[in-house]
C-alpha positions as CSV (number, residue, x, y, z in Angstrom):
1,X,52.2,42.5,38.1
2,X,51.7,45.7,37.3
3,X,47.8,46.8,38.9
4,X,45.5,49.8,38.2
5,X,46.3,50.6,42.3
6,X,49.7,50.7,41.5
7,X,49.5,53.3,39.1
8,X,46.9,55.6,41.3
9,X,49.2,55.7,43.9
10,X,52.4,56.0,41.9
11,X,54.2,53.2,43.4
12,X,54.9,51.5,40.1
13,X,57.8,53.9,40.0
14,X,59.4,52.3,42.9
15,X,59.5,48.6,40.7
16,X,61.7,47.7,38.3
17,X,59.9,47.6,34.9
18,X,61.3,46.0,31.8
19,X,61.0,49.0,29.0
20,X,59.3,48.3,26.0
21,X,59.9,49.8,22.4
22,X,56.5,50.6,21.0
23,X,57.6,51.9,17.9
24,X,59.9,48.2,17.4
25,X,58.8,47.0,13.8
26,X,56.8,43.7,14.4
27,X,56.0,41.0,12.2
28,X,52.0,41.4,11.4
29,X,49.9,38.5,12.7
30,X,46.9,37.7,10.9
31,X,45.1,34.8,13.6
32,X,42.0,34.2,11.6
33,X,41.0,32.8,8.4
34,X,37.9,31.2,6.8
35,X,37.9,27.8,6.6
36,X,38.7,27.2,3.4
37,X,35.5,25.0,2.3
38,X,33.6,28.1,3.4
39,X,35.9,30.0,1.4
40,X,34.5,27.4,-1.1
41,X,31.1,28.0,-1.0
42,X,31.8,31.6,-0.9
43,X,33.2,30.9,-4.7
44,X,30.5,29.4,-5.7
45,X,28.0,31.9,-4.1
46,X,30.2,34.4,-6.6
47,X,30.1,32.6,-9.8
48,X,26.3,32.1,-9.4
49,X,25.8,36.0,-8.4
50,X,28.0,36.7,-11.4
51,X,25.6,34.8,-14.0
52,X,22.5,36.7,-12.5
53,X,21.4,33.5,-10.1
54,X,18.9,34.8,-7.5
55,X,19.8,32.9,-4.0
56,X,17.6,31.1,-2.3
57,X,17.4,30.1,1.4
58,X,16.0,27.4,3.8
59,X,15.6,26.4,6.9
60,X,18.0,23.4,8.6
61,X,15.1,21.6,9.7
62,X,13.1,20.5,7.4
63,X,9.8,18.4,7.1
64,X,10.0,15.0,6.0
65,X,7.7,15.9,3.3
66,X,10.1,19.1,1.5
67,X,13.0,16.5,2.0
68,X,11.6,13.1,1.3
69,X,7.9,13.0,0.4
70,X,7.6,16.3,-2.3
71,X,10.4,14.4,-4.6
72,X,8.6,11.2,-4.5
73,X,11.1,9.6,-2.3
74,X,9.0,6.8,-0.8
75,X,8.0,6.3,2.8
76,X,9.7,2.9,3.1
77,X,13.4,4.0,1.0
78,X,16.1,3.6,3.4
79,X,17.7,7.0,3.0
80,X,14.5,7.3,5.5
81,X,16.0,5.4,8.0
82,X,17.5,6.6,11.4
83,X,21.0,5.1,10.6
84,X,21.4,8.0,7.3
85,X,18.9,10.6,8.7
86,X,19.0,13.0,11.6
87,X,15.0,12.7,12.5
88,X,13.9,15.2,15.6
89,X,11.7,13.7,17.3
90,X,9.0,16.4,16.5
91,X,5.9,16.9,14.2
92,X,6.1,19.6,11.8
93,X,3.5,21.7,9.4
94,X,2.4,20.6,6.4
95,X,1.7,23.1,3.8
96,X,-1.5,23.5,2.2
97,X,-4.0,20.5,1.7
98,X,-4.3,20.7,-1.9
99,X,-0.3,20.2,-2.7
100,X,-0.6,17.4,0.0
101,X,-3.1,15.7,-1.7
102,X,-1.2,15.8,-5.2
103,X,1.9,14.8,-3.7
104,X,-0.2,11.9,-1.7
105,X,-2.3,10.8,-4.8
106,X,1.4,10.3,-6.9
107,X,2.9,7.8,-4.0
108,X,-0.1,5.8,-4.0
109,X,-1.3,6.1,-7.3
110,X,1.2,7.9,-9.4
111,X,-1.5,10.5,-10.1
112,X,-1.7,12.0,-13.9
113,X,2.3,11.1,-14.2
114,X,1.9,7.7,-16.1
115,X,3.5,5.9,-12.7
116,X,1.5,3.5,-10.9
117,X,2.7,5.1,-7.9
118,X,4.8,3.0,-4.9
119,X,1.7,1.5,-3.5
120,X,0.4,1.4,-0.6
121,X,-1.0,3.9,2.1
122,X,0.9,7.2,1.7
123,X,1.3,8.7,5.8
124,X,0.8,12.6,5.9
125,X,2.3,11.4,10.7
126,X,5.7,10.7,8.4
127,X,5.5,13.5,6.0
128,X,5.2,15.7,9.5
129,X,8.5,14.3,11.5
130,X,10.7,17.3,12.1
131,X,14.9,16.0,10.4
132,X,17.9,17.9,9.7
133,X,18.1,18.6,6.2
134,X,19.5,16.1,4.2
135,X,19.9,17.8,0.7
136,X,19.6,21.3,-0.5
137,X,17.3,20.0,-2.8
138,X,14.3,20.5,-0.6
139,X,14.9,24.0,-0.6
140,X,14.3,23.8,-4.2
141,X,11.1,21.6,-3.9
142,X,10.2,24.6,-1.3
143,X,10.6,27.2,-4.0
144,X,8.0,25.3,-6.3
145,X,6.0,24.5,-4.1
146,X,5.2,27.7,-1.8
147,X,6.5,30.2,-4.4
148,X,4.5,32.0,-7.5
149,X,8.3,31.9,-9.5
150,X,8.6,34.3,-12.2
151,X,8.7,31.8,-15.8
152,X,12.0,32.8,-16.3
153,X,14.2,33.1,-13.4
154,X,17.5,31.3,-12.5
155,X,17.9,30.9,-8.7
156,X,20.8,28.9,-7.1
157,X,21.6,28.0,-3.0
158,X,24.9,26.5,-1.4
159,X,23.9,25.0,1.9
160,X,24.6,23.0,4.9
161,X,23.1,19.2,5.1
162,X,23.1,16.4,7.7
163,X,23.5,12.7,7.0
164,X,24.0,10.2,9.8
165,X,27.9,9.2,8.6
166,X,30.4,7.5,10.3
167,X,33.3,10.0,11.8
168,X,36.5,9.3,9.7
169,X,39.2,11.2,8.5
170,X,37.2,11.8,5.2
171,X,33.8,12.1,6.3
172,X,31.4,14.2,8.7
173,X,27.7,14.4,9.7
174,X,27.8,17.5,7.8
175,X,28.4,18.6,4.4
176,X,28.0,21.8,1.5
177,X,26.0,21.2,-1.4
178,X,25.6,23.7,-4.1
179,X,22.8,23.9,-6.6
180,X,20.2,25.6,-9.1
181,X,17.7,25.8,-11.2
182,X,16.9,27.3,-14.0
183,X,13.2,28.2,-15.9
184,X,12.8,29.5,-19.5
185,X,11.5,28.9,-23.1
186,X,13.9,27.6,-25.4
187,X,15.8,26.1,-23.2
188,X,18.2,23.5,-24.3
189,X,21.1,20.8,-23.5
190,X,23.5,23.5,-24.8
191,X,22.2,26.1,-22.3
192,X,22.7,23.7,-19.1
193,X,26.5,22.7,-20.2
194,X,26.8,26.7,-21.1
195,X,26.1,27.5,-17.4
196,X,28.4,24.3,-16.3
C-alpha cells in the first residue's frame, strides 16, 4: 500500500512497484444511465414542449380534496380506501371557502349540474387528510381551481403517483402518468386526435 508518508519520506523508492502505462488505450466505461422509464417521460416532456404545452407542476402530497373531492369522486368510493391509497395521517389546507362550498353543494346536491348529487353529508375532516398523490389529475383540478388560466392555453404534466399495489414483477406502489389539457374556441374532436 502505497501511503502519502511514503512518498514524503521517499521510501516508496525502496518497494517494488508494478509500472503502469498511462497512455495504454482503454476501453471507455460509461457506469450511468437514466432509467429508461425516466428516459420515458423525458420523451414525452419533449413532444409536449415541441407542440407549445406549458408544464405544470404539483406537489406529491396532495389533499384529499385536489385528488378525490374537486373531481367529484365521492367520500365513500373505494379508491378512498386505505388498501389503494397512501393516506398520511395529517390534516391539510383547504383552499378558499367559496370553491369549497361549490364543490360541497355538487356531492350533496349536485349543485347547478343537473346531478342530484351522491347524497348525504359531504366532510370538508376528509377533504383535509394529507395522501400521496394518486393521479396527476389533481394537479390539473389544481390549475383550475387556484389559477386565473389564460382562455387559450395548452398546459401538460408527467408525474409521479402512489397507489397501494401489491409488489410483483409487474407492478409497484409507484407509477408515471402523463397528461394535458387544452382550452380554446373552436375546438373540435379533430383537434384532440390532431394532438394524439
Amino acid at each position: 500500500v502505497l501511503t502519502p508518508a511514503m512518498l514524503e519520506s521517499g521510501e516508496w523508492k525502496k518497494k517494488r512497484f508494478r509500472s503502469f502505462d498511462i497512455e495504454s488505450p482503454v476501453p471507455p466505461v460509461f457506469g450511468g444511465r437514466r432509467h429508461p422509464m425516466v428516459e420515458a417521460c423525458n420523451i414525452i416532456r419533449d413532444i409536449f414542449l415541441e407542440m407549445g404545452f406549458q408544464e405544470m407542476s404539483g406537489p406529491w402530497v396532495e389533499t384529499s380534496f385536489w385528488c378525490m373531492d374537486s373531481m367529484w369522486i365521492p367520500q365513500d368510493h373505494p379508491a378512498r380506501d386505505v388498501q389503494d391509497t397512501f393516506f398520511l395521517g395529517m390534516k391539510g389546507d383547504l383552499p378558499d371557502k367559496k370553491l369549497v362550498a361549490n364543490v360541497k353543494d355538487a356531492h350533496e346536491t349536485g349543485a347547478n349540474t343537473g346531478s342530484i348529487g351522491h347524497g348525504g353529508v359531504w366532510s370538508e375532516d376528509m377533504a383535509k387528510e394529507l395522501i400521496l398523490r394518486t393521479h396527476t389529475t389533481a394537479t390539473t383540478f389544481r390549475m383550475f381551481g387556484l389559477e386565473k388560466l389564460n382562455h387559450d392555453c395548452k398546459y401538460f404534466y408527467v408525474g409521479n403517483n402512489f397507489r397501494n399495489e401489491t409488489v410483483d414483477a409487474t407492478h409497484l406502489p409507484e407509477f408515471f402518468q402523463a397528461e394535458g389539457f387544452i382550452m380554446g374556441d373552436n375546438l373540435t374532436l379533430a383537434d384532440l386526435m390532431g394532438f394524439v
